[in-house]
C-alpha angles and dihedrals in degrees: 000000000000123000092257100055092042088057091053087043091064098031087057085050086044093056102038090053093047105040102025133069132128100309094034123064131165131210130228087263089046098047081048098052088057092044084060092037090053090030119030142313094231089052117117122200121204107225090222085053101055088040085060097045094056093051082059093049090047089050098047083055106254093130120239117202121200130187140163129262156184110330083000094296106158116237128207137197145152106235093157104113136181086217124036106227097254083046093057082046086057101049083045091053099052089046093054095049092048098103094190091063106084117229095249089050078050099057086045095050094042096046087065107043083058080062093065081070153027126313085237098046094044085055095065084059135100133267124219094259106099106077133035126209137210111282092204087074116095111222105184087059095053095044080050092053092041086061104044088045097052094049088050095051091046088048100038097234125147119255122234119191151128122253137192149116151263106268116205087285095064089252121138112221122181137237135258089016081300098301118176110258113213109200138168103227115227104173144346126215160172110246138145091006076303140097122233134200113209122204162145105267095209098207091070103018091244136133116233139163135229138189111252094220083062099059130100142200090350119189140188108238123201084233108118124196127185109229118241128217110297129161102225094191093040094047085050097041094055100038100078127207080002083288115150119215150110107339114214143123129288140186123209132180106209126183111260089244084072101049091105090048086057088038087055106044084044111027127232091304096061100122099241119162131199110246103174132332104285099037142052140187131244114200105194145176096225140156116248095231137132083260087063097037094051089037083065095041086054091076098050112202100355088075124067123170113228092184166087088358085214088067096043085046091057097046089050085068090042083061103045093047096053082051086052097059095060099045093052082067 
């Protein structure tokens, strides 16, 4: 096949992709009319020609739908797609809630997933203009640790880093008197509006997890470690609110109004038993930690700890803390 005819083999893909789907078809004069638009205005096209063209297409797999109109004129179109539409939508919307990507990253991200449809279609998504986002976040540097993350987990190389947070100045200070932290890294992923990095922390053999925002000079080592057995969903399930502590197991009566809040945070499989009927139980895996303890405090007096002991008796000084604060006014 000559230059020529190669060209007009991919700018009639081009324009089937684009400008076709399943409520927009083209004839062979329309399909004509865009190659001289994209070629030249002099170009003639031969209709036994294009008709050919689209049965390659069709046999190198790029699906060709025809279909009768109006006074028997034969329609094509391209409605194969890699994303359904409310697949696309999905993927947008995930792009536009997540508060670390910055609005101008957004546009970039969503402008190419409407390309993995038609023009028509691409137009009935959203643009990044819904959300904002903090603008104390640095997103060149998480879009630096995602990367270098991502590399040490596919080859299997430990992690070495600083960590730390913003004080009351806006400074951030690290921790450990900014110690180099060396972790293999497990997983990395999206929780809370954050990303995590979950690991093995190798001075004390525990796995651990830290917010990617809050990494620094991250490097990729040579050292190489081999993972060991760990559970991803179960480690995620019972860190709440990304909190590590004490793991153990608690009981909680809850009031029946708040059944689809545990449902939610659990899943259908959460173990919760009727106790009266206004109450239920739920029986839980969870980590002692001041996210648990301030999770169990959001739901006031339609939440009441059974046990351990040791846990009701830490959200009762919560309690009379917060109370404390306001008598001391």
């Amino acid at each position: 096949m000559e230059r020529g005819n190669n060209y007009r083999l991919l700018q009639l893909r081009e324009i089937l992709f684009n400008e076709t789907d399943e409520w927009h078809e083209l004839g062979i004069d329309g399909l004509i009319e865009k190659l001289r638009r994209e070629m030249t205005d002099d170009a003639k096209f031969d209709r036994r020609t294009i008709k050919r063209d689209l049965a390659t297409l069709d046999d190198m797999g790029f699906e060709i739908v025809r279909n009768t109109g109006k006074f028997g004129k034969t329609l094509y179109s391209h409605q194969s797609r890699l994303f359904e539409t409310y697949q696309l939508r999905l993927i947008i919307d995930a792009v536009l809630s997540a508060r670390f990507i910055t609005t101008n990253e957004k546009q970039k991200l969503i402008q190419k997933v409407k390309k993995m449809t038609s023009e028509s279609i691409a137009k009935t998504l959203p643009e990044p203009i819904l959300f904002s986002q903090s603008s104390n976040i640095d997103y060149e540097l998480v879009k630096l640790n995602i990367d270098r993350v991502h590399r040490a987990i596919s080859e299997g190389r430990v992690l070495t880093y600083q960590y730390g947070k913003f004080n009351v100045q806006k400074e951030f200070e690290y921790h450990r008197d900014g110690m180099i932290y060396h972790v293999a890294p497990y997983a990395l992923i999206w929780q809370n509006d954050y990303y995590y990095l979950i690991g093995l922390f190798l001075d004390n053999d525990e796995i651990r997890h830290y917010r990617l925002d809050r990494i620094r000079n991250i490097q990729v080592s040579d050292e190489k470690f081999k993972k060991r057995d760990f559970n991803l969903q179960e480690y995620v399930n019972q860190s709440f609110h990304m909190f590590a502590g004490e793991e153990m197991w608690i009981k909680i009566r809850f009031h029946n109004d708040l059944v689809n809040v545990v449902l939610d945070r659990l899943g259908l499989d959460a173990d919760i038993r009727e106790l009266d009927d206004d109450h239920f139980v739920l029986t839980t895996k969870a980590k002692l930690s001041d996210g648990l303890v301030n999770w169990i405090l959001t739901w006031g007096d339609r939440a009441k700890v059974l046990s351990p002991d040791h846990l009701a008796e830490r959200v009762k000084e919560q309690i009379t803390n917060m109370q404390q604060v306001y008598e001391d006014d």
